[in-house]
VMD Tcl script that builds the backbone (N, CA, C; Angstrom):
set m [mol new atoms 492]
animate dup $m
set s [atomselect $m all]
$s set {name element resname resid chain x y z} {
  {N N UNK 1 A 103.277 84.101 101.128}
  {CA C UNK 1 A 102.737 82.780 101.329}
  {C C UNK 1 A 101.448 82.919 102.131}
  {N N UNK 2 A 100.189 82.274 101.954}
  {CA C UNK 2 A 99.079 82.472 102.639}
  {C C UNK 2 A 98.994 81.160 103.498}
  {N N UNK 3 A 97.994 81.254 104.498}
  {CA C UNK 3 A 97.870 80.759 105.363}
  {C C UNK 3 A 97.457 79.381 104.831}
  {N N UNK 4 A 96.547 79.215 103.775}
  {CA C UNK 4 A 96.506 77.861 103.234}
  {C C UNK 4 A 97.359 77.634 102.833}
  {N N UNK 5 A 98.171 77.692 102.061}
  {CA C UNK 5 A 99.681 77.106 101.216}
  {C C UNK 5 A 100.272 76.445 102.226}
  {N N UNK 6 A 100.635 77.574 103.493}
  {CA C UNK 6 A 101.545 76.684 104.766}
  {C C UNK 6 A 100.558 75.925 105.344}
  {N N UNK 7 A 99.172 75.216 105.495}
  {CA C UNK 7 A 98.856 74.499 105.878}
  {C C UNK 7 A 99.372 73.363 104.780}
  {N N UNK 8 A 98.593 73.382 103.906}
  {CA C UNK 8 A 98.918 72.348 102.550}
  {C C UNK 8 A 100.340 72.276 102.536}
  {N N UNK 9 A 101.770 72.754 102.617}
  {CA C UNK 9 A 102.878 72.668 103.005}
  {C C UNK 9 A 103.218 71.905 104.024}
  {N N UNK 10 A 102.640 72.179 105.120}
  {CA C UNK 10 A 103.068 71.396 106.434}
  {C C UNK 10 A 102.310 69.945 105.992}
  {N N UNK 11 A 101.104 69.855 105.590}
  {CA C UNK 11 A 100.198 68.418 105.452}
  {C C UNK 11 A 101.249 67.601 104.458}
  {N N UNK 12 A 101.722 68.380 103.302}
  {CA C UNK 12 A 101.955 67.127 102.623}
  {C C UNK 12 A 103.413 66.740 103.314}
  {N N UNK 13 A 104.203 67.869 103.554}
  {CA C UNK 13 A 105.827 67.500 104.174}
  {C C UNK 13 A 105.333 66.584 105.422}
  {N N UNK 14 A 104.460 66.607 106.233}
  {CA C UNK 14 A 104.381 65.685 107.121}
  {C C UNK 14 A 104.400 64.551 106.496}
  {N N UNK 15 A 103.241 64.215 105.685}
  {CA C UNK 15 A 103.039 62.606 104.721}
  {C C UNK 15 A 104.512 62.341 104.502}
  {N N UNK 16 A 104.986 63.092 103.487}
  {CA C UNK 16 A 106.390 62.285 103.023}
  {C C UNK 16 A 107.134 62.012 104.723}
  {N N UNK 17 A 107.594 63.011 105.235}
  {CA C UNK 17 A 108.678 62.852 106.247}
  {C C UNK 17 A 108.243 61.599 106.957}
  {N N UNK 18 A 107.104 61.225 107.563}
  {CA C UNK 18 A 106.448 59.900 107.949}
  {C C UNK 18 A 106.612 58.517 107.099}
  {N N UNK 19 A 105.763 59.204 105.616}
  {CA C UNK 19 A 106.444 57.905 105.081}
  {C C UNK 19 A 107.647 57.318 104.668}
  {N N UNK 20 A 108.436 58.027 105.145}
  {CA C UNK 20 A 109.729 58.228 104.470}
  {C C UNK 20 A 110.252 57.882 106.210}
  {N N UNK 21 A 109.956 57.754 107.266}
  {CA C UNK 21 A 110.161 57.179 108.246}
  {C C UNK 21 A 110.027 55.431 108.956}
  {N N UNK 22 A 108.819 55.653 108.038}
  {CA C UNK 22 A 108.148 53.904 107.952}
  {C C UNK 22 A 108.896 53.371 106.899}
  {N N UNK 23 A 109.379 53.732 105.896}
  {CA C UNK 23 A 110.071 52.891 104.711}
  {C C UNK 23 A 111.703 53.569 105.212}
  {N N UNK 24 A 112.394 54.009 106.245}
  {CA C UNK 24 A 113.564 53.535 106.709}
  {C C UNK 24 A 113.623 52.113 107.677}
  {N N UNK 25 A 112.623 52.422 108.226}
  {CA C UNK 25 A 112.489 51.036 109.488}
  {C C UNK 25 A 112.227 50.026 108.464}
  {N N UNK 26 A 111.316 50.085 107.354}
  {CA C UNK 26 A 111.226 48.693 106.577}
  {C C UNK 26 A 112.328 47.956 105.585}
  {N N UNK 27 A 113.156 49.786 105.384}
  {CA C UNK 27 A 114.115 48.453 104.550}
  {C C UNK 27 A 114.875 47.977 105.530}
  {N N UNK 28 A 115.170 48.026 106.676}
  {CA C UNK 28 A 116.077 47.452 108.150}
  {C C UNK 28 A 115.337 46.547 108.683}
  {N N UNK 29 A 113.899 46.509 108.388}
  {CA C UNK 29 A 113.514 44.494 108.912}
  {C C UNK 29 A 113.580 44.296 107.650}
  {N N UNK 30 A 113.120 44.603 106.458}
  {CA C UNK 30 A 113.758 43.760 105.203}
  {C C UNK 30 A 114.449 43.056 104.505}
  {N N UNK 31 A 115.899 43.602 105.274}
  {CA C UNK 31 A 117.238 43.180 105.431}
  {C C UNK 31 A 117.228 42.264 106.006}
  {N N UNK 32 A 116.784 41.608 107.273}
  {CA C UNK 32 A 116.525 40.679 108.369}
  {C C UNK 32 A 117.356 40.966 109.262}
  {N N UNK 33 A 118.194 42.001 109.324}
  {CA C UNK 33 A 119.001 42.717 110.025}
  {C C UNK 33 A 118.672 41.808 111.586}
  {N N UNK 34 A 119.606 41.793 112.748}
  {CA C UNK 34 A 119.081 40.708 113.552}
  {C C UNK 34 A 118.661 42.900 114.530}
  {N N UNK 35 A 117.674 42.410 115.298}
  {CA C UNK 35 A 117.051 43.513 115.797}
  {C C UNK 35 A 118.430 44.086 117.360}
  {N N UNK 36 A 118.958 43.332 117.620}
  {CA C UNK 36 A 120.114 44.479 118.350}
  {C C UNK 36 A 120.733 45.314 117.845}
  {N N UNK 37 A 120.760 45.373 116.947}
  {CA C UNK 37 A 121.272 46.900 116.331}
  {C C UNK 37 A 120.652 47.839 116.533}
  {N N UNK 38 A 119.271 47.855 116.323}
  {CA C UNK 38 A 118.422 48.903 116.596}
  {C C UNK 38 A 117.822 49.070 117.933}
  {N N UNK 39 A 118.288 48.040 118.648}
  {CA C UNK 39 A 117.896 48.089 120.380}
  {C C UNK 39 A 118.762 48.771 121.020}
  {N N UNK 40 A 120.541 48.520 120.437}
  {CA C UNK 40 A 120.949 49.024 120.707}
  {C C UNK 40 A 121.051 50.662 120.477}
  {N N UNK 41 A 120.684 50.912 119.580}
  {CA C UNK 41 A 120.773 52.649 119.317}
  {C C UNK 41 A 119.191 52.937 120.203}
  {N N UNK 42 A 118.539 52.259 120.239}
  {CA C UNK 42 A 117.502 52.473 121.402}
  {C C UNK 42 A 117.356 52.870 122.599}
  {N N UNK 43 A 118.893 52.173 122.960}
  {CA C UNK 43 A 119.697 52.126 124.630}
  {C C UNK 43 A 118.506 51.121 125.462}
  {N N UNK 44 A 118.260 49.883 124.540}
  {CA C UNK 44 A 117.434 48.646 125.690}
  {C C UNK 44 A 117.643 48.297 126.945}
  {N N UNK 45 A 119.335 48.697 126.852}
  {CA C UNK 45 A 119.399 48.070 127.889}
  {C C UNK 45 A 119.291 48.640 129.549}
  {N N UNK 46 A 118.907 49.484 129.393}
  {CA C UNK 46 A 117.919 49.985 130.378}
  {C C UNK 46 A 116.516 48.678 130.842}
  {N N UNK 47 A 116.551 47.766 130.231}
  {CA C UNK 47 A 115.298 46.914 130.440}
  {C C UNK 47 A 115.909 45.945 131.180}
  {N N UNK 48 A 115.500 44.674 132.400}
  {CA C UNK 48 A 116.337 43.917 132.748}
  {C C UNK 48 A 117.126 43.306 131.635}
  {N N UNK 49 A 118.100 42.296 131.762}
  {CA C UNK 49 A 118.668 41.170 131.168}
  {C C UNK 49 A 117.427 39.902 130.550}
  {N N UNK 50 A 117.232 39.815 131.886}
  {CA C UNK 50 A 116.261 38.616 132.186}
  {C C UNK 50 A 114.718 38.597 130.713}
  {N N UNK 51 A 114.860 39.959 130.908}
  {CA C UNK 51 A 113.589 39.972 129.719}
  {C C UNK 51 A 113.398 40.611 128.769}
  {N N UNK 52 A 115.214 40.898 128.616}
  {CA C UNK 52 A 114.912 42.177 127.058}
  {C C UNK 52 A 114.888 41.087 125.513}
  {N N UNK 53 A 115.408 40.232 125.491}
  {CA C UNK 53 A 114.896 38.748 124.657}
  {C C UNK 53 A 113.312 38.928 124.229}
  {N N UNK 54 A 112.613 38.746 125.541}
  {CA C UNK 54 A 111.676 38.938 125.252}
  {C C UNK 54 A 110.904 40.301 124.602}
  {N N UNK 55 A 111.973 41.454 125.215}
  {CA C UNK 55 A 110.834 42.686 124.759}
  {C C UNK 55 A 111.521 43.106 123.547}
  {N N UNK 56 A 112.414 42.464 122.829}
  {CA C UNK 56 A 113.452 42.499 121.612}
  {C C UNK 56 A 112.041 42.388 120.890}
  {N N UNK 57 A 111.955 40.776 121.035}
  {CA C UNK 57 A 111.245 40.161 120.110}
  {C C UNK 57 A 109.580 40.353 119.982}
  {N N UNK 58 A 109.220 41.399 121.211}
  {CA C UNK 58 A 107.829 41.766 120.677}
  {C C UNK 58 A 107.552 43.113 120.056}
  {N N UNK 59 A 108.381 43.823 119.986}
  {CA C UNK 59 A 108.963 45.283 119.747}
  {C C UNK 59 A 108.993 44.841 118.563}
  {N N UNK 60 A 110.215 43.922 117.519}
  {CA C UNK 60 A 110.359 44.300 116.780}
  {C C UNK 60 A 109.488 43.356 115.953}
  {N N UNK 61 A 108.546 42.594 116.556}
  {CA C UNK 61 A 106.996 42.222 115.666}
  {C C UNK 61 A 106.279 43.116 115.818}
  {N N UNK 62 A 106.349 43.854 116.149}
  {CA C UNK 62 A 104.913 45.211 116.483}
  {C C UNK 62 A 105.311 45.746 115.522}
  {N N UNK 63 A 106.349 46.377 115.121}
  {CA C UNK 63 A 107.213 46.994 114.223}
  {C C UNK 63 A 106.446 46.294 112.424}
  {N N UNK 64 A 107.101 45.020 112.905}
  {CA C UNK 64 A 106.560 44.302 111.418}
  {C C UNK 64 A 105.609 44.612 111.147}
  {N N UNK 65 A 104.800 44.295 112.414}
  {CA C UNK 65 A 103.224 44.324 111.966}
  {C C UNK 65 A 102.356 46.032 111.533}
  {N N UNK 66 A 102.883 46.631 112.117}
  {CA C UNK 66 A 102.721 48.028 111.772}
  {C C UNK 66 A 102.615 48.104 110.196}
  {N N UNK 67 A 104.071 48.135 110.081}
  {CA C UNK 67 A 104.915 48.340 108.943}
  {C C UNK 67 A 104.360 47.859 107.625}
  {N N UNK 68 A 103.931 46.685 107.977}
  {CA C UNK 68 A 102.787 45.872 106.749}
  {C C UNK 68 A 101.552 46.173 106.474}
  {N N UNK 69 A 101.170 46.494 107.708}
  {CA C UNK 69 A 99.325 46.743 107.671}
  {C C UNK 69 A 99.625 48.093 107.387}
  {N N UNK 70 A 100.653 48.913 106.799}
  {CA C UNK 70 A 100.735 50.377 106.292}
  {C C UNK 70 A 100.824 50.127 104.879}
  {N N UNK 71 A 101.494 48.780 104.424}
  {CA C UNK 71 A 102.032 48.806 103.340}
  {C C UNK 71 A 103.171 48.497 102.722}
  {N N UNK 72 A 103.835 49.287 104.024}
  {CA C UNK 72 A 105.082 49.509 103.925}
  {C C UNK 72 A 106.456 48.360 103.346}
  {N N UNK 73 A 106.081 47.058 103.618}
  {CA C UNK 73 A 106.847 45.533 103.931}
  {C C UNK 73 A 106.322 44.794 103.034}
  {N N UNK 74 A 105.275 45.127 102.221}
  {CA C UNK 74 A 104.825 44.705 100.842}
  {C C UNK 74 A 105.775 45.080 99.855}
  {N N UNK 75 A 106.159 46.051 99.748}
  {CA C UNK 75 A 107.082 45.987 98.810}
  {C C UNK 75 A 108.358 45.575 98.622}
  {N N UNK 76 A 109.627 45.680 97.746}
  {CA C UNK 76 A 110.854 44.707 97.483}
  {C C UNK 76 A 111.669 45.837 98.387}
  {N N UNK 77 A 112.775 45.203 98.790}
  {CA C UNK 77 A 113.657 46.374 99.075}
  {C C UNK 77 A 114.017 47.872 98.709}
  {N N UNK 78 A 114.491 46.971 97.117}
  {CA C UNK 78 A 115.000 47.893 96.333}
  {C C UNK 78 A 113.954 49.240 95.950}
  {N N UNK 79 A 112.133 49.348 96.258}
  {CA C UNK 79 A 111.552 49.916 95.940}
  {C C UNK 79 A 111.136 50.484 97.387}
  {N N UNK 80 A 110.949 50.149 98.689}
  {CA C UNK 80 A 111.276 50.561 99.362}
  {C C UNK 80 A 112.441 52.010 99.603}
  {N N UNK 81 A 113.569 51.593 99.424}
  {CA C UNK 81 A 114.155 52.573 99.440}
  {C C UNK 81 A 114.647 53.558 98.152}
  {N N UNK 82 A 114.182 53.088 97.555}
  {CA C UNK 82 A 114.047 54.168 96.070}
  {C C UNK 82 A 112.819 54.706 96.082}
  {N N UNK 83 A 111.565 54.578 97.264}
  {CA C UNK 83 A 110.573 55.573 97.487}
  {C C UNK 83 A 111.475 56.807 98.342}
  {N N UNK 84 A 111.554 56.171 99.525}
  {CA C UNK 84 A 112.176 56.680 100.582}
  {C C UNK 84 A 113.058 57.842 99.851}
  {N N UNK 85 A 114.364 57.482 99.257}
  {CA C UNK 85 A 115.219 58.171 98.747}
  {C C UNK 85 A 114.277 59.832 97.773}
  {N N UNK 86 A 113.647 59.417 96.610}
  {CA C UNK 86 A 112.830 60.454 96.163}
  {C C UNK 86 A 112.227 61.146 96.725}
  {N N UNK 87 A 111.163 60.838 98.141}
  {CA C UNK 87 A 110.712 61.283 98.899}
  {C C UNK 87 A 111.793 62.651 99.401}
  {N N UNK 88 A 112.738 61.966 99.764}
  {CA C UNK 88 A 113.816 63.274 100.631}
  {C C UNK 88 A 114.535 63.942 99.862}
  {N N UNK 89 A 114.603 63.739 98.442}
  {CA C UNK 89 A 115.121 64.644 97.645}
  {C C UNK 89 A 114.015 65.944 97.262}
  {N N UNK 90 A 112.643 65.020 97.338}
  {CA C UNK 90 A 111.701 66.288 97.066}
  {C C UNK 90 A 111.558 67.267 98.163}
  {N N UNK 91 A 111.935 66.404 99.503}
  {CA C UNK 91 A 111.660 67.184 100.589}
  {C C UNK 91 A 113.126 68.645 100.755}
  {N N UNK 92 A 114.250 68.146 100.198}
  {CA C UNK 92 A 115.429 68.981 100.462}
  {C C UNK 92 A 115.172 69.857 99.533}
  {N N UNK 93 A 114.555 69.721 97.885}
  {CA C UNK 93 A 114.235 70.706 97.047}
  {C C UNK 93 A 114.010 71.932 97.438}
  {N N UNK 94 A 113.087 72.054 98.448}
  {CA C UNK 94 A 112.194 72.819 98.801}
  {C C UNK 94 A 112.716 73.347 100.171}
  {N N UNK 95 A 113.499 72.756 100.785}
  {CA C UNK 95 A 114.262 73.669 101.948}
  {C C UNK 95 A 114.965 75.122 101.678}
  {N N UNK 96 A 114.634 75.673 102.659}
  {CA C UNK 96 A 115.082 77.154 102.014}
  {C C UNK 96 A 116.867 77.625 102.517}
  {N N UNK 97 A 117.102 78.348 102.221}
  {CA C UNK 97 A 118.688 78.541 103.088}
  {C C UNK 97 A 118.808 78.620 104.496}
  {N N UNK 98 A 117.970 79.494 104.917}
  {CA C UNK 98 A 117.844 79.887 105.925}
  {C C UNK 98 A 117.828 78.947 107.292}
  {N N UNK 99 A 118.098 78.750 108.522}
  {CA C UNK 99 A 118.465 78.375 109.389}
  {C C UNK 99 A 117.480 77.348 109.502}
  {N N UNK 100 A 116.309 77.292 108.976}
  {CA C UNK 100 A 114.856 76.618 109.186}
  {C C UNK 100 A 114.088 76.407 108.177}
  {N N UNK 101 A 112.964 75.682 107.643}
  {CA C UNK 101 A 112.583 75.335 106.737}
  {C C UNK 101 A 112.266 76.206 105.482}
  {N N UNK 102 A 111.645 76.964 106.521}
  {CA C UNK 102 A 111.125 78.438 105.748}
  {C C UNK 102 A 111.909 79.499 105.339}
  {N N UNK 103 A 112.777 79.349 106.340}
  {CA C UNK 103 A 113.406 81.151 106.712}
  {C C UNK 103 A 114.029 80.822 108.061}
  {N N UNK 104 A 114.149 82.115 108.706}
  {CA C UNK 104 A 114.524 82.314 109.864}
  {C C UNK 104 A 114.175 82.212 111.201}
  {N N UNK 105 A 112.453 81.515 111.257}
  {CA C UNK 105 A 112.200 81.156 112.166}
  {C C UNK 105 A 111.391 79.900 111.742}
  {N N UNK 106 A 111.574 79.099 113.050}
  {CA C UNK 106 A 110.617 77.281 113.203}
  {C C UNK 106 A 109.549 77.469 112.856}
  {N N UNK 107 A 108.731 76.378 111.968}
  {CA C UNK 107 A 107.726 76.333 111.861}
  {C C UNK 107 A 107.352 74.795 112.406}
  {N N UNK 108 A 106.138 74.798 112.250}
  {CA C UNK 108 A 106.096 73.446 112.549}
  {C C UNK 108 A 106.420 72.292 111.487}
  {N N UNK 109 A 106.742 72.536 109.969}
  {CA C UNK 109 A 107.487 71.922 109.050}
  {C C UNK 109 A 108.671 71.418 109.871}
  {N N UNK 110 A 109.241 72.577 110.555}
  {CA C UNK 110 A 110.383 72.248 111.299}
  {C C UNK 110 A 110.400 70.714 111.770}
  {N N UNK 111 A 109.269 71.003 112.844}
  {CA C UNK 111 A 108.952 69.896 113.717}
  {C C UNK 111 A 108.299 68.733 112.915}
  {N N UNK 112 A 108.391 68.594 112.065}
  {CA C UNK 112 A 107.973 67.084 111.101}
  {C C UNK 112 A 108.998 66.983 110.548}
  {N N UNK 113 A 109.568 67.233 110.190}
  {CA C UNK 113 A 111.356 67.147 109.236}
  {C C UNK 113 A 112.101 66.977 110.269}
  {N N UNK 114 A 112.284 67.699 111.177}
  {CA C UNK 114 A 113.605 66.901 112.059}
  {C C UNK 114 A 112.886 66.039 112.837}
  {N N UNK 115 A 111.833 65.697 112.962}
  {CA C UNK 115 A 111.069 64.555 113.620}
  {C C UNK 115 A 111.403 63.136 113.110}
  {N N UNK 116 A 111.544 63.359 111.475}
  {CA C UNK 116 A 112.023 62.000 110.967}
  {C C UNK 116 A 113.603 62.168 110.478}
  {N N UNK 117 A 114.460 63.242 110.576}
  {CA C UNK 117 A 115.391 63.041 110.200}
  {C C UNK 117 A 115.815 62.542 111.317}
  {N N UNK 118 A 115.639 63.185 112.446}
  {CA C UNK 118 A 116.552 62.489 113.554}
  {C C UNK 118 A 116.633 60.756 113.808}
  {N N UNK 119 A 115.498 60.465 113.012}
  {CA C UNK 119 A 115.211 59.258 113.362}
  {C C UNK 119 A 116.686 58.542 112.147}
  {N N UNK 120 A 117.016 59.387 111.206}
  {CA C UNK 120 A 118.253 58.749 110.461}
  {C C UNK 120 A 119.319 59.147 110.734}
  {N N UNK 121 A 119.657 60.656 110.650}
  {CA C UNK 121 A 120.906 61.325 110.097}
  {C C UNK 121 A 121.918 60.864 111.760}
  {N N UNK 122 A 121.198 61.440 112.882}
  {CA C UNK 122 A 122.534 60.907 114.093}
  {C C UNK 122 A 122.693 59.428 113.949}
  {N N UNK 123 A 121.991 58.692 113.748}
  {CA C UNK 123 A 121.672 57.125 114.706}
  {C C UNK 123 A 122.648 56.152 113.868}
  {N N UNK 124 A 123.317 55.552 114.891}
  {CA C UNK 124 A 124.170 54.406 114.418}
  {C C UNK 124 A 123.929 53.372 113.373}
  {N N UNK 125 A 122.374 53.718 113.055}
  {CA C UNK 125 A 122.130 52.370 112.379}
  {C C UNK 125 A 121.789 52.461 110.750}
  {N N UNK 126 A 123.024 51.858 110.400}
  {CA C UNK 126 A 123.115 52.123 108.981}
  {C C UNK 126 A 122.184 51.501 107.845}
  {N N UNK 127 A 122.041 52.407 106.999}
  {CA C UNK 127 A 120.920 52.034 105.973}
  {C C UNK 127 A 121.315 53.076 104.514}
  {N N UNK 128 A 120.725 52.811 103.099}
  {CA C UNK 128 A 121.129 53.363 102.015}
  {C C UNK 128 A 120.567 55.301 102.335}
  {N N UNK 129 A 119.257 54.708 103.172}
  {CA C UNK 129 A 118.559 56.284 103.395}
  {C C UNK 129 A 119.325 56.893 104.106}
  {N N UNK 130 A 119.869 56.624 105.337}
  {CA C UNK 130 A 120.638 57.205 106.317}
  {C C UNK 130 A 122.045 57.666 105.744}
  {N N UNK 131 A 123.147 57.501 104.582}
  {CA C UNK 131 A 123.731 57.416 103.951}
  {C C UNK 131 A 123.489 58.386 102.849}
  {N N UNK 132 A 122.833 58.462 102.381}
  {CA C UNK 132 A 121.962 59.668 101.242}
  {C C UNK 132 A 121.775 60.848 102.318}
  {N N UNK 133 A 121.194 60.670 102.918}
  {CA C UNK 133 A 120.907 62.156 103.982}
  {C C UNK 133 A 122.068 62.663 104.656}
  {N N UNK 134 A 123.177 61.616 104.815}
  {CA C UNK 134 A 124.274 62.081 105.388}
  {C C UNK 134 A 125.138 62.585 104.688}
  {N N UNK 135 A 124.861 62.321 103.198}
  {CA C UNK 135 A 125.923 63.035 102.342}
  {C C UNK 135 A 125.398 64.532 101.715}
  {N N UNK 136 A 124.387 65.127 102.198}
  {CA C UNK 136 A 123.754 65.981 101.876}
  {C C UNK 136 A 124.121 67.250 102.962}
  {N N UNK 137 A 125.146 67.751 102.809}
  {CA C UNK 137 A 125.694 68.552 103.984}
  {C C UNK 137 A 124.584 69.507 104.582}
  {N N UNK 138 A 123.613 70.406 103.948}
  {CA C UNK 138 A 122.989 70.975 104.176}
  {C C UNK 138 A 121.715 70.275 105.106}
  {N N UNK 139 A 121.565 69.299 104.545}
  {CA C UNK 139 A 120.474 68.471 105.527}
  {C C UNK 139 A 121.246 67.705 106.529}
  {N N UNK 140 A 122.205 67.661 107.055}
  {CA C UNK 140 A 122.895 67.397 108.260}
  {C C UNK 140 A 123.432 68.924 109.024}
  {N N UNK 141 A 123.782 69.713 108.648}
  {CA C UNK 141 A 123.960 71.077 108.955}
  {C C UNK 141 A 122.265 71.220 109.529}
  {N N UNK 142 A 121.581 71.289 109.245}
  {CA C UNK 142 A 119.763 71.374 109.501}
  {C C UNK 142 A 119.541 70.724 110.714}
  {N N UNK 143 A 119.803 68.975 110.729}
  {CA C UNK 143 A 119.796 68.175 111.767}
  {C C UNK 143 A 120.119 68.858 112.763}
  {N N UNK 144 A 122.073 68.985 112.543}
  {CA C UNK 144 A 122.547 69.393 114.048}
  {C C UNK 144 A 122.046 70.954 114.227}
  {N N UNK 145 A 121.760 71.936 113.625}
  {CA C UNK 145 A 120.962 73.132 114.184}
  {C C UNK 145 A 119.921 72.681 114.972}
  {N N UNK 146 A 118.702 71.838 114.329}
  {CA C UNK 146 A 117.905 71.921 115.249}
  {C C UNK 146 A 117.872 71.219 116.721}
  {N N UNK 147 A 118.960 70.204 116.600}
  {CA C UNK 147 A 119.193 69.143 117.662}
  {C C UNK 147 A 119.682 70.422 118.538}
  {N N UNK 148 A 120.549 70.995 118.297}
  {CA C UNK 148 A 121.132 71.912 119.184}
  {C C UNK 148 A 120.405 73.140 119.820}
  {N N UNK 149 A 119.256 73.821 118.905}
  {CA C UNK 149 A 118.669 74.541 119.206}
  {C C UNK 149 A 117.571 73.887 120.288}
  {N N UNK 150 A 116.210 72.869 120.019}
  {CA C UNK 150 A 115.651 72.318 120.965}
  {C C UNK 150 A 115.932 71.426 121.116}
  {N N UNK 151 A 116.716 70.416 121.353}
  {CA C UNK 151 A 117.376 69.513 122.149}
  {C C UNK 151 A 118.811 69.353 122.717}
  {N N UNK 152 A 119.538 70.731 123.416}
  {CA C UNK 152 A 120.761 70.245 123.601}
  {C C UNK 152 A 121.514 69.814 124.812}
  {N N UNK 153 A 120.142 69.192 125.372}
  {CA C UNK 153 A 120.569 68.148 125.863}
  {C C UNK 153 A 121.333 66.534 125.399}
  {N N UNK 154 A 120.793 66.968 124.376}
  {CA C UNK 154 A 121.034 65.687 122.855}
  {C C UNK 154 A 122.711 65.818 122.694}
  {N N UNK 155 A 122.766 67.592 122.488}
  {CA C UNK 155 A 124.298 67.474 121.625}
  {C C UNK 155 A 125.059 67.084 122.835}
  {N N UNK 156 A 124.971 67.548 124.355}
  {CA C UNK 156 A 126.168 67.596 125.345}
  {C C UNK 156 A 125.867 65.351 125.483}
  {N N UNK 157 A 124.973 65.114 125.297}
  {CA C UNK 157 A 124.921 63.780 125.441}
  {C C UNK 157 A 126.094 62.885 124.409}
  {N N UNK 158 A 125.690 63.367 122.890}
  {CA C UNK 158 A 126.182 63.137 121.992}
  {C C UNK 158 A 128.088 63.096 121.935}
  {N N UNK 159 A 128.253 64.469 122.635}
  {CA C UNK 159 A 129.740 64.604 122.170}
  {C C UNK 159 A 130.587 64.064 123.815}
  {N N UNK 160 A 129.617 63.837 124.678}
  {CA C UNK 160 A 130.129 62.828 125.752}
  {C C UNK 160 A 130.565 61.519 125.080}
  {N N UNK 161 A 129.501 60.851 124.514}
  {CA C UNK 161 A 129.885 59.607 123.964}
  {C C UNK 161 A 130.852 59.356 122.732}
  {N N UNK 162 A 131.355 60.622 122.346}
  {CA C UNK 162 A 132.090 60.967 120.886}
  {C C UNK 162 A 133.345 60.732 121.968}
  {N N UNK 163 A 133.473 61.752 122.769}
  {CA C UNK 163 A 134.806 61.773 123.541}
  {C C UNK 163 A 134.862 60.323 124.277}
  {N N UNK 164 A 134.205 59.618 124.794}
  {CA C UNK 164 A 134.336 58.165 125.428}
  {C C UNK 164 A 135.613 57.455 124.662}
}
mol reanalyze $m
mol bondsrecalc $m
mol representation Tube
mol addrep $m
């Protein structure tokens, strides 16, 4: 593999894994889903009482507004996440066996792929994408490697709240 290929590799897997991050959050305001669900997997409530109402509701217009001026909220649901979905099938195509994207050691592919998976495969908040990625053993096997490898602070967090 030459040094351009893995650039052009990492550029385009970034695009999808991103867009494929923005069209999970859009089909979940699409839905009209009421936004504590996702505050809650946020852990808001770290914010007072008194004013998380308020920072609910500007959070998850920033969100909208993002989300649209990308594109993203222009489209129907159903095409929304039938991008999304193709997107991560092309992206798993191309995963290799090996412990990491490539092979046997991180690349920074790494770090754009579990950048947006994490944003689905752990998180409480259910969606058709999050559901597709979870039934894909190998791309949840991937997740929890890398969660565990640089973040395990994540897993001892994680299996605290499993045991609760």
């Amino acid at each position: 593999m030459t040094l351009s290929h893995t650039v052009g590799d990492i550029t385009d897997l970034g695009m999808v894994a991103n867009r494929s991050m923005g069209l999970g959050l859009g089909s979940f305001c699409r839905e009209g889903k009421d936004a504590s669900e996702i505050c809650q997997a946020a852990r808001i409530g770290a914010v007072p009482a008194i004013i998380r109402p308020i920072v609910v509701r500007s959070v998850t217009g920033r969100v909208r507004t993002i989300l649209w001026q990308q594109g993203v909220l222009r489209h129907s649901d159903k095409d929304i996440v039938e991008s999304a979905l193709r997107d991560w099938r092309a992206v798993l195509r191309v995963m290799s066996d090996g412990p990491f994207f490539f092979g046997d050691e991180p690349t920074g592919v790494d770090a754009i792929v579990f950048g947006a998976l994490a944003t689905s495969v752990p998180t409480p908040i259910q969606s058709p994408i999050r559901d597709f990625l979870r039934s894909q053993p190998a791309c949840v096997a991937y997740a929890e490697r890398m969660r565990a490898r640089f973040f395990p602070e994540l897993v001892d967090a994680t299996e605290r709240e499993r045991a609760a």
